[in-house]
Each structure stands twice: as structure tokens, then as C-alpha cells.
NULOLUM-353969 format. One record per atom (N, C-alpha, C): residue in three letters; atom name; y, x, z. Coordinates in nm, 4 decimals. Layout:
<pts>
pt type = ala, atom = CA, Y = Y, X = X, Z = Z;
...
</pts>
This chain:
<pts>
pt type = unk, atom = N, Y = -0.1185, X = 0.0784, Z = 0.0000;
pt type = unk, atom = CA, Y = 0.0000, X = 0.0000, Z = 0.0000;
pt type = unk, atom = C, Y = 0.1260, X = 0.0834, Z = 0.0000;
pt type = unk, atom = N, Y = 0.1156, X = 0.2117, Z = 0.0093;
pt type = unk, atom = CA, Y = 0.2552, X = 0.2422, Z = 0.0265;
pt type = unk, atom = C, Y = 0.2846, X = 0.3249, Z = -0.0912;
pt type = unk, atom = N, Y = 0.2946, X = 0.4620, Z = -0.1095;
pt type = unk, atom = CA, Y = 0.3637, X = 0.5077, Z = -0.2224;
pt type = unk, atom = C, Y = 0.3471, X = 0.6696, Z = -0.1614;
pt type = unk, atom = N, Y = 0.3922, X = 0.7792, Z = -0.2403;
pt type = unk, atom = CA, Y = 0.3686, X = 0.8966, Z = -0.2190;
pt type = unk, atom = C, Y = 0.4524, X = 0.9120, Z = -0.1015;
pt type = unk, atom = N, Y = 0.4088, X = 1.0221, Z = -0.0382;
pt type = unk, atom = CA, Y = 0.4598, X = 1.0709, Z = 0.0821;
pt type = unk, atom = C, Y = 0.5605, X = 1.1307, Z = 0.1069;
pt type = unk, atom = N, Y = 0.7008, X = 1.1296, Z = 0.1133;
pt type = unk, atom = CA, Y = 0.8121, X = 1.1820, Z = 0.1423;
pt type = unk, atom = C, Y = 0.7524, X = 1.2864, Z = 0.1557;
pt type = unk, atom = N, Y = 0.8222, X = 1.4127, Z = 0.0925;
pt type = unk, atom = CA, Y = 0.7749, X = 1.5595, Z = 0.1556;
pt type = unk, atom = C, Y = 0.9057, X = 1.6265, Z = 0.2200;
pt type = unk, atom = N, Y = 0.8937, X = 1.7034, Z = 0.3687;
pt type = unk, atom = CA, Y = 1.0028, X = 1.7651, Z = 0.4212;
pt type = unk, atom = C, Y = 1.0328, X = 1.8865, Z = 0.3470;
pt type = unk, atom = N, Y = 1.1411, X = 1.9657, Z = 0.3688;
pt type = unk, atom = CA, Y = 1.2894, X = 2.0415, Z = 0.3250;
pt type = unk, atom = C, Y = 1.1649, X = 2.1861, Z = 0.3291;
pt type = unk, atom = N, Y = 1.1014, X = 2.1746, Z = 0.4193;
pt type = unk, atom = CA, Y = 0.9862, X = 2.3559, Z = 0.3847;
pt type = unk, atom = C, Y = 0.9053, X = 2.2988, Z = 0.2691;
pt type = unk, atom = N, Y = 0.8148, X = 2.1919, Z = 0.2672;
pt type = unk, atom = CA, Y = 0.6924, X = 2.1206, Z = 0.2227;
pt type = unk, atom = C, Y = 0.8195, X = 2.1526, Z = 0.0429;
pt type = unk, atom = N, Y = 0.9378, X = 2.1238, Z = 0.0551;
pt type = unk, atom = CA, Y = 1.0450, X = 2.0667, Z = -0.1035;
pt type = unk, atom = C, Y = 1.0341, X = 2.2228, Z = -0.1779;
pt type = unk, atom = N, Y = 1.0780, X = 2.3604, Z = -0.0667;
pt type = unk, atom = CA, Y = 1.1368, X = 2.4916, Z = -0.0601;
pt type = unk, atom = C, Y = 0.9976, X = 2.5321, Z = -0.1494;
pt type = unk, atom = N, Y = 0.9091, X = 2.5147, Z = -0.0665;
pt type = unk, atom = CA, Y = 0.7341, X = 2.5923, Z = -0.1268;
pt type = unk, atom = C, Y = 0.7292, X = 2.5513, Z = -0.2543;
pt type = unk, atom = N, Y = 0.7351, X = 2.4541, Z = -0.3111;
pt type = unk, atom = CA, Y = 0.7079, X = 2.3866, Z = -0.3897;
pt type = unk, atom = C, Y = 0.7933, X = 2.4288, Z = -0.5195;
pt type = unk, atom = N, Y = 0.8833, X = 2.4529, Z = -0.4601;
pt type = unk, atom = CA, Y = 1.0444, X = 2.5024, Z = -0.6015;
pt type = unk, atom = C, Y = 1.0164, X = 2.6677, Z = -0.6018;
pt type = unk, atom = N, Y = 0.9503, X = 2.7022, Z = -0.5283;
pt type = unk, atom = CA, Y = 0.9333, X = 2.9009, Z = -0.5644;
pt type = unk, atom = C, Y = 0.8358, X = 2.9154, Z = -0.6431;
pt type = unk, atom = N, Y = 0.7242, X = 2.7962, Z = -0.6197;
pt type = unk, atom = CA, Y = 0.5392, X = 2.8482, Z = -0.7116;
pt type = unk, atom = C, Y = 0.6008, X = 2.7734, Z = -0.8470;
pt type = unk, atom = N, Y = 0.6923, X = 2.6909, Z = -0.8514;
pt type = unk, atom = CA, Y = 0.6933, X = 2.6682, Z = -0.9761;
pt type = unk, atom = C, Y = 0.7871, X = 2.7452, Z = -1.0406;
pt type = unk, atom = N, Y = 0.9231, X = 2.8470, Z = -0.9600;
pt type = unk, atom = CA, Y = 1.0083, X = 2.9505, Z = -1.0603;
pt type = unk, atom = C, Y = 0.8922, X = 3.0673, Z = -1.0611;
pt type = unk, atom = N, Y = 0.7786, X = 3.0585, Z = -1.0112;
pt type = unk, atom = CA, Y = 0.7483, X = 3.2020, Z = -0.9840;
pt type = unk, atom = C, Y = 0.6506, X = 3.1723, Z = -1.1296;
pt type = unk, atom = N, Y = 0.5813, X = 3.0498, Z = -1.1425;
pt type = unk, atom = CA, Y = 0.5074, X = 3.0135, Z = -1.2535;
pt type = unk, atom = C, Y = 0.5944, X = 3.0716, Z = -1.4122;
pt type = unk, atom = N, Y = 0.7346, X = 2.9911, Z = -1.3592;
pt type = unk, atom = CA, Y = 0.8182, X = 3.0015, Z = -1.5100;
pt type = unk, atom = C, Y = 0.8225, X = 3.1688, Z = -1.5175;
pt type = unk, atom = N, Y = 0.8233, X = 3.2629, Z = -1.4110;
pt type = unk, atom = CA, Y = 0.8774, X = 3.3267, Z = -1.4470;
pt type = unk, atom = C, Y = 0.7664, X = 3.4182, Z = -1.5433;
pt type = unk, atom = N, Y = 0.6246, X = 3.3846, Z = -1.5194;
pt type = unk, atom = CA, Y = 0.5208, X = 3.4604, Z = -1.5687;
pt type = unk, atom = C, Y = 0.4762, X = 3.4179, Z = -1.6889;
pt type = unk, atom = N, Y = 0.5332, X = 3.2717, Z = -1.7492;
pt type = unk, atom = CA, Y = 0.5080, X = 3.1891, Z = -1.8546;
pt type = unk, atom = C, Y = 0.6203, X = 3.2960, Z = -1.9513;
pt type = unk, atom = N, Y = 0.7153, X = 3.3368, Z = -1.9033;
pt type = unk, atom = CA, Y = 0.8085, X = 3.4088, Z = -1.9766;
pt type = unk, atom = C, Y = 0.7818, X = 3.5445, Z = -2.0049;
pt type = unk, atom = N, Y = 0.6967, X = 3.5728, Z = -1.9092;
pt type = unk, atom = CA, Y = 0.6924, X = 3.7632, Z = -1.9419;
pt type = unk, atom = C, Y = 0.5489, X = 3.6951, Z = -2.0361;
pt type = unk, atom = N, Y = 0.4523, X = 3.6213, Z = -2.0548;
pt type = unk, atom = CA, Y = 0.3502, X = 3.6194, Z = -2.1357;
pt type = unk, atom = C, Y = 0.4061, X = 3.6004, Z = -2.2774;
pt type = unk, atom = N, Y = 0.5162, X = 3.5012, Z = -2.2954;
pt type = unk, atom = CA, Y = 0.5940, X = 3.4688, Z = -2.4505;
pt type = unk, atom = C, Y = 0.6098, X = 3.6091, Z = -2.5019;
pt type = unk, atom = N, Y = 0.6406, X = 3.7080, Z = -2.4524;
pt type = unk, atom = CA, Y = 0.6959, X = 3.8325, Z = -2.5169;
pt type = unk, atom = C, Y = 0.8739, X = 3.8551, Z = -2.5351;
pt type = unk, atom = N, Y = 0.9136, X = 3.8624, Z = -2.4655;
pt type = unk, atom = CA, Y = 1.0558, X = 3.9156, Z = -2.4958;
pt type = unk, atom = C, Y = 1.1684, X = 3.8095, Z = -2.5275;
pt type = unk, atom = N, Y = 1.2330, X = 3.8225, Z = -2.5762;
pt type = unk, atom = CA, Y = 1.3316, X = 3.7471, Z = -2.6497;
pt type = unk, atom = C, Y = 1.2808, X = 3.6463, Z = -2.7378;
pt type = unk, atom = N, Y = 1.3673, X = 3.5006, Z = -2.8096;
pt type = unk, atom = CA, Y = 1.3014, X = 3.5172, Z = -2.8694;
pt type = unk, atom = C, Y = 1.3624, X = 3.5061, Z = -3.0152;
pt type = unk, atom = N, Y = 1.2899, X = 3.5251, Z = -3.1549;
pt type = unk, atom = CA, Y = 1.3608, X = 3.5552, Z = -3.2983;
pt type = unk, atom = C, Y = 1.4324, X = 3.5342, Z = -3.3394;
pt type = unk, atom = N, Y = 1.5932, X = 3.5389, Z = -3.4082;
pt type = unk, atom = CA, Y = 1.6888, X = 3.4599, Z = -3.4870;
pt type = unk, atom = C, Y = 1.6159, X = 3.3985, Z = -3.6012;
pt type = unk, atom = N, Y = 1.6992, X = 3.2994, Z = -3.5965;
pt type = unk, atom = CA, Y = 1.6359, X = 3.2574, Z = -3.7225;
pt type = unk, atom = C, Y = 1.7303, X = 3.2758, Z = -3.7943;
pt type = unk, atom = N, Y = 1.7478, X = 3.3223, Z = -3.9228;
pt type = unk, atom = CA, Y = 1.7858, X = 3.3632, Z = -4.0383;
pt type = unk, atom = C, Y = 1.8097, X = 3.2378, Z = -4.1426;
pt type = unk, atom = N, Y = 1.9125, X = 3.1865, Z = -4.1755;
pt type = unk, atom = CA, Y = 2.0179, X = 3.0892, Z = -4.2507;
pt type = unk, atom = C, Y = 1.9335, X = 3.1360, Z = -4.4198;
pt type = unk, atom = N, Y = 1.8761, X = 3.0164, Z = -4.4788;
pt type = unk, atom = CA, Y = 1.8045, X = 3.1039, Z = -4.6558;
pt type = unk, atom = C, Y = 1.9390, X = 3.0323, Z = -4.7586;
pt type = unk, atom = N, Y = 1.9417, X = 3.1396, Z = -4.8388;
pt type = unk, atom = CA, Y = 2.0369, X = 3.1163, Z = -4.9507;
pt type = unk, atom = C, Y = 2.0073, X = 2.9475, Z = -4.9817;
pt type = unk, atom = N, Y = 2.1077, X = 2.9127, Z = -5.0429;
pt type = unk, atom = CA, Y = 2.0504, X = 2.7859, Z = -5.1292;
pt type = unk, atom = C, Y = 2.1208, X = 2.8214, Z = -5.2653;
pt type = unk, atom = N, Y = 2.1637, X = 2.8942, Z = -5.2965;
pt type = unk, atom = CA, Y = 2.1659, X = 2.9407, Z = -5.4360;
pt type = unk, atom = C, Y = 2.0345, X = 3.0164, Z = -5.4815;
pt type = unk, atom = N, Y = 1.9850, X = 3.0109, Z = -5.6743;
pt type = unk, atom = CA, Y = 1.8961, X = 3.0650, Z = -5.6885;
pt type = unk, atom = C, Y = 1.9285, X = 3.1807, Z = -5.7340;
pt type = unk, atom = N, Y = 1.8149, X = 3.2856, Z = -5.7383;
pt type = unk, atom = CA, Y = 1.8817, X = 3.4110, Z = -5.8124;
pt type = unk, atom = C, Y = 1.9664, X = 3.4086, Z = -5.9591;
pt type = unk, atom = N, Y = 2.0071, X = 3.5177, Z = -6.0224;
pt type = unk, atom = CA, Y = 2.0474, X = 3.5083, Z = -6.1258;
pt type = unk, atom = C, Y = 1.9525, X = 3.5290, Z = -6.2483;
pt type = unk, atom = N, Y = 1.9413, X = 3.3980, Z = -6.3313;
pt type = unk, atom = CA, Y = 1.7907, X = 3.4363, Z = -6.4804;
pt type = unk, atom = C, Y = 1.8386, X = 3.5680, Z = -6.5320;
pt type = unk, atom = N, Y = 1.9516, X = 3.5767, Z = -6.5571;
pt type = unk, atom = CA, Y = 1.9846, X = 3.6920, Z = -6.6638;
pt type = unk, atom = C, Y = 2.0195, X = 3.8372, Z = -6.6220;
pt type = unk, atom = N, Y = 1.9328, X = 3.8310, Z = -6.4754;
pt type = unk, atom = CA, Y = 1.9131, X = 3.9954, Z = -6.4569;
pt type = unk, atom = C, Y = 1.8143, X = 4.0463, Z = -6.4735;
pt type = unk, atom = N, Y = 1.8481, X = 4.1929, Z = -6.5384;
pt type = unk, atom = CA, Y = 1.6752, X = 4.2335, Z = -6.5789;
pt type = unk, atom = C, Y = 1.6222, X = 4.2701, Z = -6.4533;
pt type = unk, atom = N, Y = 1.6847, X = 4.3505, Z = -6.3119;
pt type = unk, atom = CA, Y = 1.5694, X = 4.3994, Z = -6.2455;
pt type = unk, atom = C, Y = 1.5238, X = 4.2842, Z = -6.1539;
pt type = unk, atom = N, Y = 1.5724, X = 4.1182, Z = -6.1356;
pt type = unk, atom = CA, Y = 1.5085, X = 4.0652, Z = -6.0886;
pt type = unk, atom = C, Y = 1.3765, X = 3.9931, Z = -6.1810;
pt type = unk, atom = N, Y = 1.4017, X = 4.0088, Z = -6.2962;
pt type = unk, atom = CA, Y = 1.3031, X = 3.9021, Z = -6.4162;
pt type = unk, atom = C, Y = 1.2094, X = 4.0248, Z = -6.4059;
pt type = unk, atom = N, Y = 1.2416, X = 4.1393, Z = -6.3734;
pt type = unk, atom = CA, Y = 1.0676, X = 4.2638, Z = -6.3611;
pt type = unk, atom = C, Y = 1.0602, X = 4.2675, Z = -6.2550;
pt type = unk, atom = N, Y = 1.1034, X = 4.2103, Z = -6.1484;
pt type = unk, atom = CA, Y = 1.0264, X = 4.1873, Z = -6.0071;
pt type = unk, atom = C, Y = 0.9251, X = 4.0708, Z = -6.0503;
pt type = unk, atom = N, Y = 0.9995, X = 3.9813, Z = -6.1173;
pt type = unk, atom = CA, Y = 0.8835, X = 3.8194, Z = -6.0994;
pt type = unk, atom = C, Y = 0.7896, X = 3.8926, Z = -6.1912;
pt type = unk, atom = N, Y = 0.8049, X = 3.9404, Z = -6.2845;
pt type = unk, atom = CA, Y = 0.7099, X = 3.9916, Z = -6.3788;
pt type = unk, atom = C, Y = 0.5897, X = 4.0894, Z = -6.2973;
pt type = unk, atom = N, Y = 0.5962, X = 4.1288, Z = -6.2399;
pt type = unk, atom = CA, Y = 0.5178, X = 4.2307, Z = -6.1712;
pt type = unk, atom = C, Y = 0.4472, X = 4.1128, Z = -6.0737;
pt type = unk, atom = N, Y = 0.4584, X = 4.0003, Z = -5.9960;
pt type = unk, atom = CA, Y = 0.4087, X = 3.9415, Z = -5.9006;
pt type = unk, atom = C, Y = 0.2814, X = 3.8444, Z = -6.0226;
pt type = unk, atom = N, Y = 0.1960, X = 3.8738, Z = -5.9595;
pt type = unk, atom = CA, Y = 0.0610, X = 3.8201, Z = -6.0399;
pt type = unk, atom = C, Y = 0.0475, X = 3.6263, Z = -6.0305;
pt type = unk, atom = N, Y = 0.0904, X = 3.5838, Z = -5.9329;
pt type = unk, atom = CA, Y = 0.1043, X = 3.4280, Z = -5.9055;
pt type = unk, atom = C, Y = 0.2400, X = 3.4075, Z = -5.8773;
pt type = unk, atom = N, Y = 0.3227, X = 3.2878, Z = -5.9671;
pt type = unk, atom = CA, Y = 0.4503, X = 3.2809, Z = -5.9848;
pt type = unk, atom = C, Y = 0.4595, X = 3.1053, Z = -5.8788;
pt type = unk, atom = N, Y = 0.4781, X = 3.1073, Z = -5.7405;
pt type = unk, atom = CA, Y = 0.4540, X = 2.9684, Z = -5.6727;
pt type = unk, atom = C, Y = 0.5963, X = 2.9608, Z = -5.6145;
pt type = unk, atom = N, Y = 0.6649, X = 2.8296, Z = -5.6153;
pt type = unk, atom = CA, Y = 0.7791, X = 2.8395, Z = -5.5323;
pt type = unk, atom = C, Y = 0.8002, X = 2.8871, Z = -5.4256;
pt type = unk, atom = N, Y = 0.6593, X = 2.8723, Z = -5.3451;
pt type = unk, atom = CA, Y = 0.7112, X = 2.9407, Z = -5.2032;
pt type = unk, atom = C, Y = 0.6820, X = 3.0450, Z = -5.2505;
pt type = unk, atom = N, Y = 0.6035, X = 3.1028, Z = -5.3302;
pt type = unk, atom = CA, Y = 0.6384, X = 3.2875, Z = -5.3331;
pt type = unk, atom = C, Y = 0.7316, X = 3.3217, Z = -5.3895;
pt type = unk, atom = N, Y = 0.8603, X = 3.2925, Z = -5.4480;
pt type = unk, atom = CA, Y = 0.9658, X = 3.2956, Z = -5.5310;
pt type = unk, atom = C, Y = 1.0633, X = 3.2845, Z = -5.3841;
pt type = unk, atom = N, Y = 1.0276, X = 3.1827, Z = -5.2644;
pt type = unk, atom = CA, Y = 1.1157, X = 3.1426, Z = -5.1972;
pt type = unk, atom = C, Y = 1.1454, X = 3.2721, Z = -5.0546;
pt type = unk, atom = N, Y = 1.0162, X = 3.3145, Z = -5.0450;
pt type = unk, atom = CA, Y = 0.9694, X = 3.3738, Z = -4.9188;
pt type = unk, atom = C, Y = 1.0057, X = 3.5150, Z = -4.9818;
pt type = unk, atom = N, Y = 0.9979, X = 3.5859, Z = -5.0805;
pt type = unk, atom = CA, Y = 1.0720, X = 3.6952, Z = -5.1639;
pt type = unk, atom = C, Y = 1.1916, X = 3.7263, Z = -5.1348;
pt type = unk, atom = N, Y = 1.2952, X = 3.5862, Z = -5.1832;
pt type = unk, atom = CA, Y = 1.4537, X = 3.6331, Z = -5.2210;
pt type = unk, atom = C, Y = 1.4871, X = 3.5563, Z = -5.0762;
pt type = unk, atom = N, Y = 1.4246, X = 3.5151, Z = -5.0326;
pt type = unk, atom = CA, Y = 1.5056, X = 3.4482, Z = -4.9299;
pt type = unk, atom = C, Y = 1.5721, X = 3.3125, Z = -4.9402;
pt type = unk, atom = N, Y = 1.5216, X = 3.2377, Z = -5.0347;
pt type = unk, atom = CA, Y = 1.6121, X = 3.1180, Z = -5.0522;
pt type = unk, atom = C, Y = 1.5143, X = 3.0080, Z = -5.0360;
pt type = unk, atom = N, Y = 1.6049, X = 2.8494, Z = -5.0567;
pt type = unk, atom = CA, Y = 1.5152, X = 2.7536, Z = -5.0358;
pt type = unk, atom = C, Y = 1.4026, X = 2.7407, Z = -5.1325;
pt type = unk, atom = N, Y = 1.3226, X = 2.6233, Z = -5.1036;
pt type = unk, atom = CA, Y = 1.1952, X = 2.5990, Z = -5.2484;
pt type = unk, atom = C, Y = 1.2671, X = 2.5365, Z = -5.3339;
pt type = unk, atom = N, Y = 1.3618, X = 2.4626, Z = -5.3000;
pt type = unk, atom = CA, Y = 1.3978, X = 2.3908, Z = -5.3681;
pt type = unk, atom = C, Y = 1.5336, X = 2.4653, Z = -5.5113;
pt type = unk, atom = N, Y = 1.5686, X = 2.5606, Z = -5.4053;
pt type = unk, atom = CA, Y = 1.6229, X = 2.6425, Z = -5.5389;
pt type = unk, atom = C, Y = 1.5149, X = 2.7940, Z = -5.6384;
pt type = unk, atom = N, Y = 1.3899, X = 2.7637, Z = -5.5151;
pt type = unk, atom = CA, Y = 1.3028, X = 2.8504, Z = -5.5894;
pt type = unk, atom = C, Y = 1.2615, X = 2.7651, Z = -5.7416;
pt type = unk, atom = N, Y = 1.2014, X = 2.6290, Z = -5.6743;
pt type = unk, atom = CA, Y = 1.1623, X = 2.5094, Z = -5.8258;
pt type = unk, atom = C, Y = 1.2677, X = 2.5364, Z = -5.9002;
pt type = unk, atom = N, Y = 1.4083, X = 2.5099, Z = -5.8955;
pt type = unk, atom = CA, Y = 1.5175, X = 2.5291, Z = -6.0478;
pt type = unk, atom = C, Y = 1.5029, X = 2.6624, Z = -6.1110;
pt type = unk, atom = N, Y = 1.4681, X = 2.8076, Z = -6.0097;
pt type = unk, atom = CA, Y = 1.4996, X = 2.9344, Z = -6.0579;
pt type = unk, atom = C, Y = 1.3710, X = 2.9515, Z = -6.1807;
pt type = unk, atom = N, Y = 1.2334, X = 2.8575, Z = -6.1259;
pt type = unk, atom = CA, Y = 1.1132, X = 2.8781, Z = -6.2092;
pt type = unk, atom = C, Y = 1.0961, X = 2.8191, Z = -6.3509;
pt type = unk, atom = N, Y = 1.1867, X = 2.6791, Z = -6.3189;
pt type = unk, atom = CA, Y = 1.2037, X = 2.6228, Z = -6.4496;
pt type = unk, atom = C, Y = 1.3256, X = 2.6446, Z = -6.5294;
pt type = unk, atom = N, Y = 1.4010, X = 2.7021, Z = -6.4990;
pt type = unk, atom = CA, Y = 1.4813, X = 2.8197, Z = -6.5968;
pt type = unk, atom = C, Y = 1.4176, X = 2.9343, Z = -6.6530;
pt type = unk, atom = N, Y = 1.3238, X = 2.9586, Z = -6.5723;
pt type = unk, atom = CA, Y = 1.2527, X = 3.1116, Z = -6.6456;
pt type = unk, atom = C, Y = 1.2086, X = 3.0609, Z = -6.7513;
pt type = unk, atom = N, Y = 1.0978, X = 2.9392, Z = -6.7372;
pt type = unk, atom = CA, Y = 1.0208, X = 2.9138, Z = -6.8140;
pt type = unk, atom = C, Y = 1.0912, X = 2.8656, Z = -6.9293;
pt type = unk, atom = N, Y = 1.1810, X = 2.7788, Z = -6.9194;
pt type = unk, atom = CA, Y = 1.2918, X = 2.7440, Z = -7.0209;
pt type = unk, atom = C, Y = 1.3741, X = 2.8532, Z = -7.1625;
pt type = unk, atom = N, Y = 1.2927, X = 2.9203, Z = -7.0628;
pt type = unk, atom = CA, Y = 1.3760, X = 3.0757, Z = -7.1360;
pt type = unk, atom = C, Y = 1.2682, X = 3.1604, Z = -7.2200;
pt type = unk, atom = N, Y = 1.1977, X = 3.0897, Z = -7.1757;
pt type = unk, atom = CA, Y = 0.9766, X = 3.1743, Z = -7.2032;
pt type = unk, atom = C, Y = 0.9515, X = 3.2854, Z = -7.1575;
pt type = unk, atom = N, Y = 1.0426, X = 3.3095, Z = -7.0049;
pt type = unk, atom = CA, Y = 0.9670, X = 3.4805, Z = -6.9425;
pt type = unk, atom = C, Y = 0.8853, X = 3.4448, Z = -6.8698;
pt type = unk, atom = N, Y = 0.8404, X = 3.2779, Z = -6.8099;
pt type = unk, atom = CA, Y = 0.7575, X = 3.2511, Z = -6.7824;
pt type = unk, atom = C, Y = 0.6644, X = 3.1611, Z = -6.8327;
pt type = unk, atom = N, Y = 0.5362, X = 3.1075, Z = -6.7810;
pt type = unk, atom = CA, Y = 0.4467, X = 3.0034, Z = -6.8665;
pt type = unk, atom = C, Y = 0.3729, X = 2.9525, Z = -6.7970;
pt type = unk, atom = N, Y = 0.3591, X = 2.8200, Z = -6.7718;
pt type = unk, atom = CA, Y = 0.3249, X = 2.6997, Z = -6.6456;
pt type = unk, atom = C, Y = 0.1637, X = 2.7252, Z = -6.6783;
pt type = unk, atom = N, Y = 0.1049, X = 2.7465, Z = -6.5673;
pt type = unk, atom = CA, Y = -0.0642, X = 2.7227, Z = -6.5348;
pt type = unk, atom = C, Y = -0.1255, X = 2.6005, Z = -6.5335;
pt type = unk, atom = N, Y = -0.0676, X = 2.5381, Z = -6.4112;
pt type = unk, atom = CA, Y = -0.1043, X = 2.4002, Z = -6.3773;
pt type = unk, atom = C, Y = -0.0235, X = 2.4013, Z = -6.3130;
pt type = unk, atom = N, Y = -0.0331, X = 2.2141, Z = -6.2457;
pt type = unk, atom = CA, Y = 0.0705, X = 2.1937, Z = -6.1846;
pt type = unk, atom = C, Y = 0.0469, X = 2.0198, Z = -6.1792;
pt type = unk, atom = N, Y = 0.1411, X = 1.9918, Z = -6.0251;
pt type = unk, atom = CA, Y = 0.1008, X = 1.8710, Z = -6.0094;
pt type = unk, atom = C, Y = 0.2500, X = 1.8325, Z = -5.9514;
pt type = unk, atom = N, Y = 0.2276, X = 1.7074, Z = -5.8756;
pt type = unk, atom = CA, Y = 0.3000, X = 1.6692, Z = -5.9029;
pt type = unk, atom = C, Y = 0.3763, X = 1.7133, Z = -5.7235;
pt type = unk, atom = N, Y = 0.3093, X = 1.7999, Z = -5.6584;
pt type = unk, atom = CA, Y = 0.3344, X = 1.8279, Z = -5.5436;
pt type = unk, atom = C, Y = 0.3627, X = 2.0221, Z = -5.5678;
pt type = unk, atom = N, Y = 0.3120, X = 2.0884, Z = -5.6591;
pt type = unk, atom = CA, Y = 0.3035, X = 2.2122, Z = -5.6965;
pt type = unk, atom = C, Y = 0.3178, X = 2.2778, Z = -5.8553;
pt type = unk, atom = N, Y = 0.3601, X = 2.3846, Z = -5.8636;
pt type = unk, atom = CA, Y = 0.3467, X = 2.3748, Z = -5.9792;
pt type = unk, atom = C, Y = 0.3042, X = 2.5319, Z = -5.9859;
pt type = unk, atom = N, Y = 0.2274, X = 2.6424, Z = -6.0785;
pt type = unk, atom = CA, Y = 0.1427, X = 2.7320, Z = -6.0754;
pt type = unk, atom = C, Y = 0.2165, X = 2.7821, Z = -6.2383;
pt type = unk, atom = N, Y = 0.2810, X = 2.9482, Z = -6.2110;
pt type = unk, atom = CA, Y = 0.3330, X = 2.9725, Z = -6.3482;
pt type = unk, atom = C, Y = 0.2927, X = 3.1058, Z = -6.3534;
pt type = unk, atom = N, Y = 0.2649, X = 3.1832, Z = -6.4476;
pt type = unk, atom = CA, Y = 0.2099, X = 3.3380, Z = -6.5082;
pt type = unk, atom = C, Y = 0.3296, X = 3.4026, Z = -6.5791;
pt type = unk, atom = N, Y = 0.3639, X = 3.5043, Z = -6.5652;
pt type = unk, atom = CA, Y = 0.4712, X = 3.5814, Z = -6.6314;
pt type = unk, atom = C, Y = 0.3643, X = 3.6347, Z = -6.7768;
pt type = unk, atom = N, Y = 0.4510, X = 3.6718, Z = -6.8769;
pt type = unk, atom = CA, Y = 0.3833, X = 3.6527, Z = -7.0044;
pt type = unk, atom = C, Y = 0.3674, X = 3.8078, Z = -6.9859;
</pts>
């Protein structure tokens, strides 16, 4: 019938140290600090440079996120940078759906 037990001012004290003493070991296990996160371009590279069109050329699978995770920019400006290549014929579509799309440098 009644409800939890009022706890006294030592019973409150114990109780608030095992749990900073918990946080404090939950923190040295995370490792350090933790990462910035890093802001990605939303511009795409430029088509009409040669030493970026012989970087893509040299990468054996042409996928937005590998286009994206490279230069640093979104997928979404990786998808426009791929279908400009191809537009241009330095690249040439594999397959592709309607969630992905898979391109080969010629």
C-alpha cells in the first residue's frame, strides 16, 4: 500500500558518488574526447579538370558514395558529378537502379 521509501540525506549522498564514480569510468572507457565532425562540400568537383578526371579514372568502381567519401562532398552532389562525367563519355553506367547506380571509367 504505500510507495517507495523516502531515503535520508547519507542513504541520497551514497547514492550520487556510485553513480559520478560510474560516469566517471563510462568516460575513461569511450576513449578521450570526442571527434569533430567535419561540414562536406555541397558543391561537386570540377568535370573539366584533368587531375581530378585521372583520379576517378584510376578508381576501379565509380559509386556515389565512393565519389562522396573521396572529395568530401555530399551523395547527392557526388550523383550530379557522375552524371556529368558520363554525359561527357569519361565515364560508362554498369548497372543501376533506381536506389544506386554502378559506373566504369573507359
Amino acid at each position: 500500500m504505500g510507495g517507495k521509501k523516502k531515503l535520508n540525506l547519507k542513504q541520497m549522498e551514497r547514492m550520487q558518488d556510485k553513480k559520478d564514480e560510474q560516469d566517471k569510468k563510462k568516460e575513461k572507457e569511450k576513449g578521450g574526447a570526442p571527434r569533430e565532425k567535419k561540414a562536406l562540400a555541397v558543391v561537386s568537383p570540377d568535370v573539366k579538370n584533368d587531375k581530378i578526371i585521372a583520379e576517378v579514372k584510376k578508381m576501379h568502381v565509380l559509386t556515389p558514395y565512393a565519389v562522396a567519401t573521396r572529395y568530401g562532398i555530399r551523395i547527392s552532389a557526388a550523383k550530379e558529378f557522375l552524371e556529368r562525367l558520363q554525359e561527357n563519355g569519361t565515364i560508362q553506367l554498369v548497372s543501376g537502379s533506381h536506389n544506386i547506380k554502378i559506373y566504369k571509367a573507359d
